[in-house]
C-alpha positions in Angstrom: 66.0 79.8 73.6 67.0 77.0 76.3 64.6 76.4 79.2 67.3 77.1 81.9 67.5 80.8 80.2 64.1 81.4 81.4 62.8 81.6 84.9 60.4 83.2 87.1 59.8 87.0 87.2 61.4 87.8 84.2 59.5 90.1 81.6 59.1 88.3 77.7 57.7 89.3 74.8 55.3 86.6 73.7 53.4 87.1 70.4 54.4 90.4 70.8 53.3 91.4 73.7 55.0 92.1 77.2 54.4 89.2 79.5 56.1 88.0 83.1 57.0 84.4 83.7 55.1 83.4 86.7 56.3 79.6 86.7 58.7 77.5 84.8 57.3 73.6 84.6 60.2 71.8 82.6 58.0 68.4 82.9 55.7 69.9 80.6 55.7 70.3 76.8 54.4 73.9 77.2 57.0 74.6 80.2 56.3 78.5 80.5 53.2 80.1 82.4 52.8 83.6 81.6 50.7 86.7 82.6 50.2 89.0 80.0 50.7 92.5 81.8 48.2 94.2 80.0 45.1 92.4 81.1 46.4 89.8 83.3 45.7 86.7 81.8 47.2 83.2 81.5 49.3 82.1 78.6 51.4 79.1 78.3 54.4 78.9 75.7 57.7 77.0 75.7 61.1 79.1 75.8 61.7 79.1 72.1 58.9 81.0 71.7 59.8 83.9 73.8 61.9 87.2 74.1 63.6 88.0 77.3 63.8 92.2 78.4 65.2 93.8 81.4 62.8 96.9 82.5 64.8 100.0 82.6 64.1 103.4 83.6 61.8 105.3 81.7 60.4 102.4 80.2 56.6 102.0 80.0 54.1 99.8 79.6 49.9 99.1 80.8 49.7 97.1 83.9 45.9 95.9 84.1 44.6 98.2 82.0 46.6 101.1 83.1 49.7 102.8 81.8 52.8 103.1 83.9 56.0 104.5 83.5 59.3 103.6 85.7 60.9 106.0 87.4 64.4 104.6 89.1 64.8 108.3 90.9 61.7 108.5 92.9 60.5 106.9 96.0 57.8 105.5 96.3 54.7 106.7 98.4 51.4 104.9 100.1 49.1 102.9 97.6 52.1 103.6 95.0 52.9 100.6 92.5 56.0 98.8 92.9 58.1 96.6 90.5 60.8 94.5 92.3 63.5 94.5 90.0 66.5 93.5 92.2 64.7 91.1 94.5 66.8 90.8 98.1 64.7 89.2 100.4 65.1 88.7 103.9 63.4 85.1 105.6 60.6 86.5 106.6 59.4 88.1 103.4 58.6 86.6 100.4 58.8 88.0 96.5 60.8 87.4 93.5 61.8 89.3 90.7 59.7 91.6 88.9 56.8 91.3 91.0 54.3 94.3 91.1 53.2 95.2 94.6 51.4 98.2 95.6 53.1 100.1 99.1 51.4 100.2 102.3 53.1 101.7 104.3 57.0 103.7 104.0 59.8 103.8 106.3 63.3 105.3 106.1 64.8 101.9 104.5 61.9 100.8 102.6 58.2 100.2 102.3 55.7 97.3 103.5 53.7 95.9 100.6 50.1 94.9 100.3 52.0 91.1 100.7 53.5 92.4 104.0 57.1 92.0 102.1 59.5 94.8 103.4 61.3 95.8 100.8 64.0 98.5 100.3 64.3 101.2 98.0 67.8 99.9 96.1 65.3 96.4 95.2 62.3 98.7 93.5 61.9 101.2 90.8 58.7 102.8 91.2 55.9 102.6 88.5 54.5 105.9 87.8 50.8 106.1 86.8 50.6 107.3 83.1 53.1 107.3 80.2 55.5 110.0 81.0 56.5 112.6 77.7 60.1 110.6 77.7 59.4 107.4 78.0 60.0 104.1 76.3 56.5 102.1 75.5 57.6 98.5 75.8 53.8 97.1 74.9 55.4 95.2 71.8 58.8 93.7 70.7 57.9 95.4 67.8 56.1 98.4 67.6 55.1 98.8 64.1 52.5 95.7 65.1 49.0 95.8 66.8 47.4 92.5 68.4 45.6 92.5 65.8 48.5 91.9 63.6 49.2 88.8 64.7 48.0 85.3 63.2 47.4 82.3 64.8 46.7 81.4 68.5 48.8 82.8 70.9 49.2 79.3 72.6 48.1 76.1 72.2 45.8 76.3 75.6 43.5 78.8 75.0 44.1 82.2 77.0 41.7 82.4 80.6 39.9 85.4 82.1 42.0 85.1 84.8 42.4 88.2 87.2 46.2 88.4 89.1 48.9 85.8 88.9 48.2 82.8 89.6 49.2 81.3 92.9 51.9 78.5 93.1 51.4 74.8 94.9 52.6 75.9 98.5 51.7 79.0 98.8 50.1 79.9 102.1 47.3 82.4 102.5 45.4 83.8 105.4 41.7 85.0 105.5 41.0 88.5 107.4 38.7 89.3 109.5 35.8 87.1 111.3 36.7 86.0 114.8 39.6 84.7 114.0 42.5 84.0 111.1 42.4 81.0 109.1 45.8 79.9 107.2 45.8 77.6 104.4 48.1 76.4 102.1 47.6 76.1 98.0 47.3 72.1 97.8 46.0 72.2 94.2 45.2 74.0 90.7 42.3 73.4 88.1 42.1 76.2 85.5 40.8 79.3 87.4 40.3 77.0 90.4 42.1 77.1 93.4 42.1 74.5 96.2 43.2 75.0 99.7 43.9 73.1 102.3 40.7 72.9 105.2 38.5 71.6 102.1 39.0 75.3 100.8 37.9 75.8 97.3 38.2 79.2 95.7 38.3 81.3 92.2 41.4 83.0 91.2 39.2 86.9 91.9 38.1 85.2 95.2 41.5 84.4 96.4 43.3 87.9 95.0 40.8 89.9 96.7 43.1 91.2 99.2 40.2 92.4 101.4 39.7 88.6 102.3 42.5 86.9 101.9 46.4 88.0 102.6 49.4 85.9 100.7 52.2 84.7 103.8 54.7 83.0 102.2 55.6 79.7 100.2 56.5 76.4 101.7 57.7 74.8 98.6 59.6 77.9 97.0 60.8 77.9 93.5 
């Protein structure tokens, strides 16, 4: 597969499994960052090694350790999982395809994320806790395999613990609560390791805790 065919958000099968491209880095020799849905950890691959899929209705699959099924004919409700399939953004929000967000808050147009991204219902099919009776397990390009099936490693970089998706250079977060709100912007990476600007140094769980700390939007972009 050719490295422009692959770009952020979209679901792959990789070893197997269902992953989402969360950033496409053609300088490098592994030039594909995934995070495997099931667990949420951090694979890198090139194109050639993955399959491309398009989530459909009635598919299903386990989202951090929990099953889901889509459901393209139901709206979706407070704390309700989302997965923004036709991404529409307007300037002041910020999300790309396939991303998972859980619903705040519902108006008559659409629903406010846990990102503060408004997005309307013709961008989202909602994900459905559990596997419903008719649906389509998309776990594995083929099903007739377990994980423990496969041979080799599943990347040259060893897979990380890593809890959410990993933040992108430019990314701008801001910290609740105290006195008052402190924005920063994602300056640098290292492994699980996140630096922000204001001498800001931070863990991957630290920075997805969104009890602390609230993603904005991206200067940079993609």
């Amino acid at each position: 597969m050719k490295l422009y065919q692959v770009r952020k958000g979209q679901f792959v099968y990789f070893n197997n499994e269902l992953h989402r491209v969360y950033s496409v880095k053609p300088i490098y020799k592994q030039s594909v960052h995934l995070v495997r849905l099931k667990d949420l950890t951090q694979h890198l691959t090139n194109a050639s090694k993955v399959e491309i899929y398009k989530p459909q209705h009635l598919d299903s699959f386990i989202f951090n350790h929990k099953a889901y099924t889509l459901n393209k004919d139901k709206k979706a409700e407070e704390g309700d999982h989302i997965l923004i399939t036709n991404p529409s953004p307007d300037y002041m929000d910020h999300y790309s395809l396939n991303e998972i967000e859980i619903v705040s808050s519902v108006e008559p147009k659409g629903v406010i994320t846990n990102k503060s991204n408004g997005v309307k219902h013709s961008e989202y099919i909602l994900m459905v806790l559990g596997r419903d009776q008719d649906s389509h397990p998309i776990d594995y390009f083929d099903s007739n395999l377990a994980v423990d099936d496969l041979s080799g490693n599943e990347s040259d970089q060893p897979a990380k613990s890593i809890q959410g998706e990993m933040p992108n250079i430019g990314d701008v977060y801001k910290k609740r609560g105290g006195d008052h709100t402190n924005e920063a912007m994602v300056v640098a990476i290292n492994g699980e390791t996140i630096f922000l600007g204001n001498n800001l140094e931070l863990s991957l769980n630290e920075l997805n805790n969104s009890e602390i700390w609230e993603f904005q939007y991206s200067l940079l972009g993609e």
